[in-house]
VOTI-483806 format. One record per residue: chain; z, y, x of N, C-alpha, C in turn; residue number from 1. Coordinates in steps of 0.05 Angstrom, whole numbers, padded with zeros to 5 digits. Example, Ala and Ser with C-alpha at 12.3 -4.5 7.8 and 13.67 -1.06 7.14 Angstrom:
<chaine A; n.c3 00156; n.c2 -00114; n.c1 00264; ca.c3 00156; ca.c2 -00090; ca.c1 00246; c.c3 00156; c.c2 -00066; c.c1 00264; num 1> .
<chaine A; n.c3 00142; n.c2 -00045; n.c1 00257; ca.c3 00143; ca.c2 -00021; ca.c1 00273; c.c3 00157; c.c2 00001; c.c1 00258; num 2> .
***
This chain:
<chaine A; n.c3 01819; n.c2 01883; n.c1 02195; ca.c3 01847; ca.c2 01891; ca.c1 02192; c.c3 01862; c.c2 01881; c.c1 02217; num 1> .
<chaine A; n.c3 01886; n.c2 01894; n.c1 02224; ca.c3 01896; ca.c2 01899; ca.c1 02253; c.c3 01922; c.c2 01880; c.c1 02250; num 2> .
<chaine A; n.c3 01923; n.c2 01858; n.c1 02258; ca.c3 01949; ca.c2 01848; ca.c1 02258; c.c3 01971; c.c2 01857; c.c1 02257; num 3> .
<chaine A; n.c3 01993; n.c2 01859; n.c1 02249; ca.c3 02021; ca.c2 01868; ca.c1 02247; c.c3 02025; c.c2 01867; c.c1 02285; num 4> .
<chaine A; n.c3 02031; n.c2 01837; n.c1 02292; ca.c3 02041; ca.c2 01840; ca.c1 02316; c.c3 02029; c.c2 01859; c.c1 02340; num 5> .
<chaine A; n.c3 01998; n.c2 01858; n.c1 02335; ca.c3 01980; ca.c2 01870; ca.c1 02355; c.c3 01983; c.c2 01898; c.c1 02351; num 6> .
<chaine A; n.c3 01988; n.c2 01915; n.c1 02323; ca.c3 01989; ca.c2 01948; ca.c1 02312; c.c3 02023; c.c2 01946; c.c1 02320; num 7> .
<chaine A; n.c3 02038; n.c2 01931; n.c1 02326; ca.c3 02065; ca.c2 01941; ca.c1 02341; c.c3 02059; c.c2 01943; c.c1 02373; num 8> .
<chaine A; n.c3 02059; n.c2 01917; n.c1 02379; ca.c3 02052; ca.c2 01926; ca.c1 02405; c.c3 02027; c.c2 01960; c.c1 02414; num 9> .
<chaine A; n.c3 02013; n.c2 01955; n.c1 02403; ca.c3 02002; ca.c2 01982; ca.c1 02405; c.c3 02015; c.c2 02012; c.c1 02404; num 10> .
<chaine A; n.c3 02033; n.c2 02001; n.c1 02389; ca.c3 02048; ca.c2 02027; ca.c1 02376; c.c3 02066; c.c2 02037; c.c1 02400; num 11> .
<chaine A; n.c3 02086; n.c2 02008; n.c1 02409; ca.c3 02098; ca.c2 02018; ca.c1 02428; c.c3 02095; c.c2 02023; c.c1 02447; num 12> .
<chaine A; n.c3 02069; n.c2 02008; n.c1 02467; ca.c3 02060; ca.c2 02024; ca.c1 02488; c.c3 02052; c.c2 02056; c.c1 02490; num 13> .
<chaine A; n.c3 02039; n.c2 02058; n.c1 02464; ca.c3 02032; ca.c2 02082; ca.c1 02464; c.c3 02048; c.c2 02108; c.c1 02467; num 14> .
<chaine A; n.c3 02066; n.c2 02092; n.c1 02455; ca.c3 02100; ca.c2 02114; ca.c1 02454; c.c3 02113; c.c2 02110; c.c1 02484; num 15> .
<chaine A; n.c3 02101; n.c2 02085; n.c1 02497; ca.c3 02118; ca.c2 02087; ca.c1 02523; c.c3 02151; c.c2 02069; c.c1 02521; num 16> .
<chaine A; n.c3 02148; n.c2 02058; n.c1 02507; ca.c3 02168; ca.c2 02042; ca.c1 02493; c.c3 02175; c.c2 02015; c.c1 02502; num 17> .
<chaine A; n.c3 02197; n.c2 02009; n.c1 02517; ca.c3 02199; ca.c2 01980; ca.c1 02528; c.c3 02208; c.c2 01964; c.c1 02501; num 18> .
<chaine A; n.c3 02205; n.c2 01939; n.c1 02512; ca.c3 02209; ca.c2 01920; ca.c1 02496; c.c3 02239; c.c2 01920; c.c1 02490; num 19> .
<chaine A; n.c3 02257; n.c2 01926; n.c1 02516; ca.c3 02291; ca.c2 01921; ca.c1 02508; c.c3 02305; c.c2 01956; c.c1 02489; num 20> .
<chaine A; n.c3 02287; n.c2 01965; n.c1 02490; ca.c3 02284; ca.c2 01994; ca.c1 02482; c.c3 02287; c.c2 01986; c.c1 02452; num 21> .
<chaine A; n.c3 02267; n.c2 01981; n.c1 02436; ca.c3 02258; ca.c2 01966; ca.c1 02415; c.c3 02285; c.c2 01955; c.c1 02407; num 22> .
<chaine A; n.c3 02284; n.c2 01945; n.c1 02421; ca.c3 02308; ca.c2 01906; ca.c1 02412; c.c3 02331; c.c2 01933; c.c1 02407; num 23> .
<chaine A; n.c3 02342; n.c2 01947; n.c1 02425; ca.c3 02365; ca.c2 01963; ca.c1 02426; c.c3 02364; c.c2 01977; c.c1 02398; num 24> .
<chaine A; n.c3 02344; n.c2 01993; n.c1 02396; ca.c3 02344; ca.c2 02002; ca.c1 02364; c.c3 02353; c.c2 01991; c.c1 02346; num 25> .
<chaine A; n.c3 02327; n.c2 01967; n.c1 02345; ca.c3 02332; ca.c2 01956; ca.c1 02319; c.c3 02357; c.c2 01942; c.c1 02317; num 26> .
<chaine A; n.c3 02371; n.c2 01937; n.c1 02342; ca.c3 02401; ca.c2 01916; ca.c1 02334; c.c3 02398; c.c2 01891; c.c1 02343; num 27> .
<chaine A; n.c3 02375; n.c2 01883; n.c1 02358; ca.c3 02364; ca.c2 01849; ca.c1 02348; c.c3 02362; c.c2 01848; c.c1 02390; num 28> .
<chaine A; n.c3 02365; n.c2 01821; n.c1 02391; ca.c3 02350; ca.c2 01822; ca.c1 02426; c.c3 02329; c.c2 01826; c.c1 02432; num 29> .
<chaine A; n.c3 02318; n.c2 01831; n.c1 02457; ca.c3 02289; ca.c2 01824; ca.c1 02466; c.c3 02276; c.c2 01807; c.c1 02455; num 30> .
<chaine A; n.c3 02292; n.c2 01783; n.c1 02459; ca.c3 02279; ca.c2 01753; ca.c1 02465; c.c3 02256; c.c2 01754; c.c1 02424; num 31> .
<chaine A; n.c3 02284; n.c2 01769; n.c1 02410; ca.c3 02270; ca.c2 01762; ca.c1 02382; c.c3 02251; c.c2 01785; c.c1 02373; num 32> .
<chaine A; n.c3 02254; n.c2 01807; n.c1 02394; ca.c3 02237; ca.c2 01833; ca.c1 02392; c.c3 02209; c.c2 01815; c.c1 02392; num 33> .
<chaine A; n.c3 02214; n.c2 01807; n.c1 02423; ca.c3 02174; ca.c2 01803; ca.c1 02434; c.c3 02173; c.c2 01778; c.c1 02418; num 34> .
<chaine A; n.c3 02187; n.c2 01763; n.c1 02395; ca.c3 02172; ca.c2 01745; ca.c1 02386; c.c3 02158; c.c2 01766; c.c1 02362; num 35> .
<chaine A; n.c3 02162; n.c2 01790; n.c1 02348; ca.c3 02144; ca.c2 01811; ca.c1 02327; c.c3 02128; c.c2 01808; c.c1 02347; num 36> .
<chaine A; n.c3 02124; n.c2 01816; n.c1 02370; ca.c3 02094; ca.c2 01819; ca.c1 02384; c.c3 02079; c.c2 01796; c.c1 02387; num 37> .
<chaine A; n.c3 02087; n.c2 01777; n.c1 02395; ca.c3 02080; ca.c2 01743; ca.c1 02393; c.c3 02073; c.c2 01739; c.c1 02364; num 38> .
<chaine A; n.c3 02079; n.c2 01758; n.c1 02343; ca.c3 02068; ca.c2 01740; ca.c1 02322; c.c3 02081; c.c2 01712; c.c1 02302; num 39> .
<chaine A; n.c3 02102; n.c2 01709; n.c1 02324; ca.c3 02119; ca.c2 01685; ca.c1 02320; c.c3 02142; c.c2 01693; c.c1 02305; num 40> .
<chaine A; n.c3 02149; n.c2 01707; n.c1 02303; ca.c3 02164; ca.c2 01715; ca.c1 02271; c.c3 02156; c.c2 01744; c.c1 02266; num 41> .
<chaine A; n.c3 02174; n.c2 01753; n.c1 02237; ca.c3 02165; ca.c2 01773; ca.c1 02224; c.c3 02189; c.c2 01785; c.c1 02220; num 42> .
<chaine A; n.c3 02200; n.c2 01819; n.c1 02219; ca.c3 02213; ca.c2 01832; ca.c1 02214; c.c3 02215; c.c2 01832; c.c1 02182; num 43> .
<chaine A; n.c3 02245; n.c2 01833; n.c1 02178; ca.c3 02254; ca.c2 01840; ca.c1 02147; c.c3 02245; c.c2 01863; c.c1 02137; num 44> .
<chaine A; n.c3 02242; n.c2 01878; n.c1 02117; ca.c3 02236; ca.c2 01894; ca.c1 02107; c.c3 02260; c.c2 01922; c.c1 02114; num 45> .
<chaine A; n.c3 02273; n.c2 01918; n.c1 02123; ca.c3 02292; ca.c2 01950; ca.c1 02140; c.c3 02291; c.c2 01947; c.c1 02161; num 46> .
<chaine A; n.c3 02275; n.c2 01926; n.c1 02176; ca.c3 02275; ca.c2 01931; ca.c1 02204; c.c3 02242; c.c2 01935; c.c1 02203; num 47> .
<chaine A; n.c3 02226; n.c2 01932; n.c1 02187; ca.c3 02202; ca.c2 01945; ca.c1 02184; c.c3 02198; c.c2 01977; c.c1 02175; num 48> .
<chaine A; n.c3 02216; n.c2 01984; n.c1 02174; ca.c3 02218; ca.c2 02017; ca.c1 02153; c.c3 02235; c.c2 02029; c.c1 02174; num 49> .
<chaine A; n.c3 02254; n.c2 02017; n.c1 02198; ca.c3 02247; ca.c2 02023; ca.c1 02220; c.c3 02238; c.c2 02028; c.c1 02231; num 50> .
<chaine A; n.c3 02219; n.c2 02005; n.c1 02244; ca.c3 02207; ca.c2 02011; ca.c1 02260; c.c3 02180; c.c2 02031; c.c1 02254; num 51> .
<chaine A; n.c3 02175; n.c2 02036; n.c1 02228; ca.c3 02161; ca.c2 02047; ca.c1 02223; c.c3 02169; c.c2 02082; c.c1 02222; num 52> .
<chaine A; n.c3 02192; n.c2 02084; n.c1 02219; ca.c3 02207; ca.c2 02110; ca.c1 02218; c.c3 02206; c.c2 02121; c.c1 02254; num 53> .
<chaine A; n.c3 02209; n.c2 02101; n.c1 02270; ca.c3 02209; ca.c2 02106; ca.c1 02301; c.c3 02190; c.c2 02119; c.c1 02312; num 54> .
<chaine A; n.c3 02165; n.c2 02114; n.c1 02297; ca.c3 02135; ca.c2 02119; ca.c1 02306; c.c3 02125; c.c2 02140; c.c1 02293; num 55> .
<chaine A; n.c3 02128; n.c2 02145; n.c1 02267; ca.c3 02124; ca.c2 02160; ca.c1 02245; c.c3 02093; c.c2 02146; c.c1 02239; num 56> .
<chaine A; n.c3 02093; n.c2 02127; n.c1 02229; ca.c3 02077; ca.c2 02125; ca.c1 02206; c.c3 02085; c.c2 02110; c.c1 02186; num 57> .
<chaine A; n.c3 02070; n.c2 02103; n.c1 02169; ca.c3 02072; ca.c2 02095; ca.c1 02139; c.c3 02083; c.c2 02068; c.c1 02147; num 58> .
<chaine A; n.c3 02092; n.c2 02045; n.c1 02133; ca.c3 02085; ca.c2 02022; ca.c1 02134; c.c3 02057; c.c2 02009; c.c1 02132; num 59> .
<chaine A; n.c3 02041; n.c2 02023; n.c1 02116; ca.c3 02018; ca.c2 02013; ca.c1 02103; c.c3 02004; c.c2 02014; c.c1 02134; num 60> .
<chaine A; n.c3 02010; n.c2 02036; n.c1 02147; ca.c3 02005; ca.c2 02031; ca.c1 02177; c.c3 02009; c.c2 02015; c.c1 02199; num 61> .
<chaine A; n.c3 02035; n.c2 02012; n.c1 02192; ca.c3 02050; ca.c2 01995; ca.c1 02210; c.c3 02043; c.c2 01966; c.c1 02210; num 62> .
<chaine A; n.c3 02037; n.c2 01958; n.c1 02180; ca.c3 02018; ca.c2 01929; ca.c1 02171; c.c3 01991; c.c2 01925; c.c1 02178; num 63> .
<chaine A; n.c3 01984; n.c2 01951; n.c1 02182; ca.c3 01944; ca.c2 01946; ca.c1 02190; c.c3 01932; c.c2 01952; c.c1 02161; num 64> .
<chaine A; n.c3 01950; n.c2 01954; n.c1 02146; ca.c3 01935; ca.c2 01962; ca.c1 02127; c.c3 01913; c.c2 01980; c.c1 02122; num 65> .
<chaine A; n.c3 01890; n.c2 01984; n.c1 02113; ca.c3 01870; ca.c2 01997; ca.c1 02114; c.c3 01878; c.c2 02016; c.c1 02086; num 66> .
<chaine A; n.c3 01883; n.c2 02043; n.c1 02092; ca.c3 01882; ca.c2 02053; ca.c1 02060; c.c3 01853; c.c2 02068; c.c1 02049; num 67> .
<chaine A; n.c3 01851; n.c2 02063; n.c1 02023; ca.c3 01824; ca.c2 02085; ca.c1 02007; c.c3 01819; c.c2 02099; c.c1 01992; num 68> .
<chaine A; n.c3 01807; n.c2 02110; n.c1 01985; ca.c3 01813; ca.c2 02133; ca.c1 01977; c.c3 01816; c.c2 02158; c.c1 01976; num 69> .
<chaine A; n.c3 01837; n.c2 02169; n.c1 01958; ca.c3 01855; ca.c2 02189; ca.c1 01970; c.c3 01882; c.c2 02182; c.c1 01985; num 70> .
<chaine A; n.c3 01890; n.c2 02161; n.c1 01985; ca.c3 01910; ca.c2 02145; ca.c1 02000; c.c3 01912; c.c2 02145; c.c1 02024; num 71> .
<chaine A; n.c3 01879; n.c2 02157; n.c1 02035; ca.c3 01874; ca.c2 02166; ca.c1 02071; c.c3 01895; c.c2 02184; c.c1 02072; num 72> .
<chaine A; n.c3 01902; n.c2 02208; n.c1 02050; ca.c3 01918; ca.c2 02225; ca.c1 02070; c.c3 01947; c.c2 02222; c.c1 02064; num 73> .
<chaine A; n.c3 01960; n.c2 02192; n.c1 02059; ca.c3 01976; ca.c2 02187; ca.c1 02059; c.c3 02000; c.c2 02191; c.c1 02083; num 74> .
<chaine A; n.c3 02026; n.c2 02202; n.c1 02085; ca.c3 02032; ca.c2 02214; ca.c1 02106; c.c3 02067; c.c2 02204; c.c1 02107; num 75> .
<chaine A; n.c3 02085; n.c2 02200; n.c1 02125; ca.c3 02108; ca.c2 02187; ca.c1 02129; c.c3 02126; c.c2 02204; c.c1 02122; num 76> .
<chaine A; n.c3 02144; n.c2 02206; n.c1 02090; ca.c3 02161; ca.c2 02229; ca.c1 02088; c.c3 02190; c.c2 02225; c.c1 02089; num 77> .
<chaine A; n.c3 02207; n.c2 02237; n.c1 02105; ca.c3 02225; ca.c2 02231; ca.c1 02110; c.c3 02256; c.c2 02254; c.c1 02102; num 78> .
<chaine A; n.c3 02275; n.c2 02252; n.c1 02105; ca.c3 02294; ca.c2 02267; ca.c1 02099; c.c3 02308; c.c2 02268; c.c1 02067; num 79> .
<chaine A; n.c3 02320; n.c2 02275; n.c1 02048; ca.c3 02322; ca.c2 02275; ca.c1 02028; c.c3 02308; c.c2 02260; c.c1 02007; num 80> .
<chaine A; n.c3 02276; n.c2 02277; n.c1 02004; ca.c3 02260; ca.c2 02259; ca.c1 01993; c.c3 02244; c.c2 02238; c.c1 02001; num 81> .
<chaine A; n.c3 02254; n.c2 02230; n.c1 02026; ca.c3 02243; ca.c2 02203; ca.c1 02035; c.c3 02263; c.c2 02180; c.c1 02023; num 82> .
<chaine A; n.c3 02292; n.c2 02182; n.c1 02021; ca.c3 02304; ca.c2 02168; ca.c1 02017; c.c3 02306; c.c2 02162; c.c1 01984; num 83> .
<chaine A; n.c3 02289; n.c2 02178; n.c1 01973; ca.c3 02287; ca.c2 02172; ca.c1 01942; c.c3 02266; c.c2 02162; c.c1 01935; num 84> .
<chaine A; n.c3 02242; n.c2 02175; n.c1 01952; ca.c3 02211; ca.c2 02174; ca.c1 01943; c.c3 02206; c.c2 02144; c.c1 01937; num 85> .
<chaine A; n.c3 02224; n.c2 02116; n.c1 01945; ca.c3 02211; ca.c2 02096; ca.c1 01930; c.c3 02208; c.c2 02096; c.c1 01902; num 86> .
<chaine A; n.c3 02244; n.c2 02116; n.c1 01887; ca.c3 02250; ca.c2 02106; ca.c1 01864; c.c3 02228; c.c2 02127; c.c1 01843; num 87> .
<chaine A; n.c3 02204; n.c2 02148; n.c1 01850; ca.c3 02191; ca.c2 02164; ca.c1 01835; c.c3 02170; c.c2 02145; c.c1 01817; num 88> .
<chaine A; n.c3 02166; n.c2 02155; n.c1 01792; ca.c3 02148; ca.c2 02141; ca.c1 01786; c.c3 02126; c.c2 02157; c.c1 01780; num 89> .
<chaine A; n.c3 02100; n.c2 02141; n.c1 01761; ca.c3 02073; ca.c2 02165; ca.c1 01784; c.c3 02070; c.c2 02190; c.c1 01765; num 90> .
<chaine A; n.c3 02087; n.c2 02194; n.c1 01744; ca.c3 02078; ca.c2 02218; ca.c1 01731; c.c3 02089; c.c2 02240; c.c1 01754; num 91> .
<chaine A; n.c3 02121; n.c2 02225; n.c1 01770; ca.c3 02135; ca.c2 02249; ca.c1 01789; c.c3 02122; c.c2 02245; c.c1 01810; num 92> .
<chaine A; n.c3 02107; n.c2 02232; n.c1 01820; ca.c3 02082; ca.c2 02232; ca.c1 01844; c.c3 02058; c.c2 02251; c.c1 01837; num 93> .
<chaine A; n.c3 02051; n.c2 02245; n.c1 01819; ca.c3 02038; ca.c2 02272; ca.c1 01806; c.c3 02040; c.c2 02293; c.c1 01809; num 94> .
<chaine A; n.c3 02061; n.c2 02304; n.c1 01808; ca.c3 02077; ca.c2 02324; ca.c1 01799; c.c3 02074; c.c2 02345; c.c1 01833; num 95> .
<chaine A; n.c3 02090; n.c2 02324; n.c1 01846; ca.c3 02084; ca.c2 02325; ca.c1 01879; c.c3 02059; c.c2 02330; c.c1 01890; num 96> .
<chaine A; n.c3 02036; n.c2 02312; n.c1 01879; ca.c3 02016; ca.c2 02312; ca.c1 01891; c.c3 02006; c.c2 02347; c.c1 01884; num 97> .
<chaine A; n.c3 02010; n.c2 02342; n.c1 01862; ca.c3 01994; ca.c2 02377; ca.c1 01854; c.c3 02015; c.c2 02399; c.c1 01877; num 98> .
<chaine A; n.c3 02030; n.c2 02384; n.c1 01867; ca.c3 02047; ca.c2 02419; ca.c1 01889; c.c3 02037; c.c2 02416; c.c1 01906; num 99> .
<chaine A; n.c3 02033; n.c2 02398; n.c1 01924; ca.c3 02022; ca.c2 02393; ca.c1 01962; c.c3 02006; c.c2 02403; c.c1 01962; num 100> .
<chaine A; n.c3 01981; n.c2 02410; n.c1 01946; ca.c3 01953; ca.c2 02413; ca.c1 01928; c.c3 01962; c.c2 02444; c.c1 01931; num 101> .
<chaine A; n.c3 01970; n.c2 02456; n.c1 01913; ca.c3 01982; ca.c2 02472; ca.c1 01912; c.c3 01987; c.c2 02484; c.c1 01940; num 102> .
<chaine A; n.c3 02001; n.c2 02487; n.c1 01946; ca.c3 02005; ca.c2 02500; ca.c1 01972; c.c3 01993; c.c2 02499; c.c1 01991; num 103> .
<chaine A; n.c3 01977; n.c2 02476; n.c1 01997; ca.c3 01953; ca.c2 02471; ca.c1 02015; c.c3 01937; c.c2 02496; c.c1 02012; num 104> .
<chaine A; n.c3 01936; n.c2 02505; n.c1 01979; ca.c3 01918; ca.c2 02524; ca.c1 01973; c.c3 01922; c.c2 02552; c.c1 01978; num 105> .
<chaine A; n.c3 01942; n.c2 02550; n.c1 01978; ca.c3 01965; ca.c2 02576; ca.c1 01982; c.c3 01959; c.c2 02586; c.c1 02010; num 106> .
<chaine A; n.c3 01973; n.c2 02564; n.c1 02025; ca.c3 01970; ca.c2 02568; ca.c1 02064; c.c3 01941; c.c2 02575; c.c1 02061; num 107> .
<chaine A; n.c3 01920; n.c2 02573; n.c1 02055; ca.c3 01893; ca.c2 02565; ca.c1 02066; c.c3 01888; c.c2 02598; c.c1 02054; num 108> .
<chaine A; n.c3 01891; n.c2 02610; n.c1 02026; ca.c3 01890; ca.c2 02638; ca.c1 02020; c.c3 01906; c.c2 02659; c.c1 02033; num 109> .
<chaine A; n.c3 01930; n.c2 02650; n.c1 02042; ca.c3 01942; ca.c2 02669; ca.c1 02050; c.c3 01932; c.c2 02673; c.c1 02083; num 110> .
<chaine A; n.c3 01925; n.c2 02649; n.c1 02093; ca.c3 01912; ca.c2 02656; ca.c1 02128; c.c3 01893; c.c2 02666; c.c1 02125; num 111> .
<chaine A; n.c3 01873; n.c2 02679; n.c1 02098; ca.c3 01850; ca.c2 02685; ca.c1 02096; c.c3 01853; c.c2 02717; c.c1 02093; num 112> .
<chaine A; n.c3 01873; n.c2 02721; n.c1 02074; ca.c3 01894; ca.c2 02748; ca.c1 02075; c.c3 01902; c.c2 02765; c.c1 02094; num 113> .
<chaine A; n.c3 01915; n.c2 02750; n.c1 02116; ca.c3 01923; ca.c2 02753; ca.c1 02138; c.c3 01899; c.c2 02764; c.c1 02153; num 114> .
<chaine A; n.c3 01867; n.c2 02748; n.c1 02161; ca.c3 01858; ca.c2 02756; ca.c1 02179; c.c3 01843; c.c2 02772; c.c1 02173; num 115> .
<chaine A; n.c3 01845; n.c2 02787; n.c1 02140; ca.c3 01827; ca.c2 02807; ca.c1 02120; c.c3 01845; c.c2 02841; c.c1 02134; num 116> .
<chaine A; n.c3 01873; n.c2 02824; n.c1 02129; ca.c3 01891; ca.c2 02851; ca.c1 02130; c.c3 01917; c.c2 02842; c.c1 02147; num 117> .
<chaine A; n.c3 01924; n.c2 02836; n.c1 02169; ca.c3 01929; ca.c2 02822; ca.c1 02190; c.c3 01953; c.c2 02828; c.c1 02184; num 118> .
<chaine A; n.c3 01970; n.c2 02870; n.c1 02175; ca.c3 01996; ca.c2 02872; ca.c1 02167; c.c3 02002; c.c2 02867; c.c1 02144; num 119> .
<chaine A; n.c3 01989; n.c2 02846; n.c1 02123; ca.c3 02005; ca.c2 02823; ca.c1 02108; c.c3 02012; c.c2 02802; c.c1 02123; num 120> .
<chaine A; n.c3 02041; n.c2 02799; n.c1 02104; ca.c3 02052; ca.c2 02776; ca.c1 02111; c.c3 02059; c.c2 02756; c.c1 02104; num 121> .
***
C-alpha cells in the first residue's frame, strides 16, 4: 500500500502541479502544503475531498487504498449526486448500481444495433 504523502506527491507531478499551486487551492501555504508530502502532517477531511476532487479520484485512492472486488470499478462522482452520495444508504446504492448495470447494457446493445443497421439511432 502507497503512502498518502508519496500517492500525492505522485498525483501532482503527474498533473504538472506546483507545490504553491496546491497550497493556493487548498487555502493553506506551501510551507504546510509540502509538509502532506513530507508526511509530516495530515490533511483534514475537506481538504482531503479536495484534493481528491482536483485530480479526480476517489479518496480510497487518494489514501493508497487498495480496493476488491467489485469496488475496482469504483469511480469519483461528482455534481448533484456527488454532494449527496455520502448520505445514500445501500438499498439506494443498489438501486444505482443496477441502473449503471443497466445502461452499461443498453450502450453496449445499442452500439451493436448501430453497426447491424448503422441508420439507427
Amino acid at each position: 500500500m502507497i503512502e498518502f504523502a508519496e500517492r500525492l506527491k505522485e498525483l501532482r507531478e503527474k498533473h504538472g502541479f506546483s507545490q504553491k499551486y496546491m497550497a493556493e487551492c487548498l487555502d493553506i501555504s506551501q510551507p504546510a502544503y509540502a509538509k502532506y508530502e513530507k508526511n509530516q502532517a495530515e490533511p483534514d477531511y475537506n481538504k482531503l475531498r479536495d484534493i481528491a476532487q482536483m485530480f479526480s479520484v476517489s479518496l480510497d485512492d487518494l489514501l493508497g487504498n487498495e480496493l476488491i472486488g467489485s469496488h475496482k470499478s469504483a469511480v469519483v462522482v461528482y455534481g448533484s449526486l456527488g454532494k449527496h452520495i455520502y448520505r445514500l444508504n445501500n438499498k439506494q446504492i443498489m438501486i444505482i448500481d443496477a441502473l449503471c448495470h443497466d445502461l452499461d447494457n443498453s450502450s453496449i446493445e445499442l452500439k451493436d444495433d448501430k453497426e447491424k443497421e448503422p441508420w439507427l439511432v
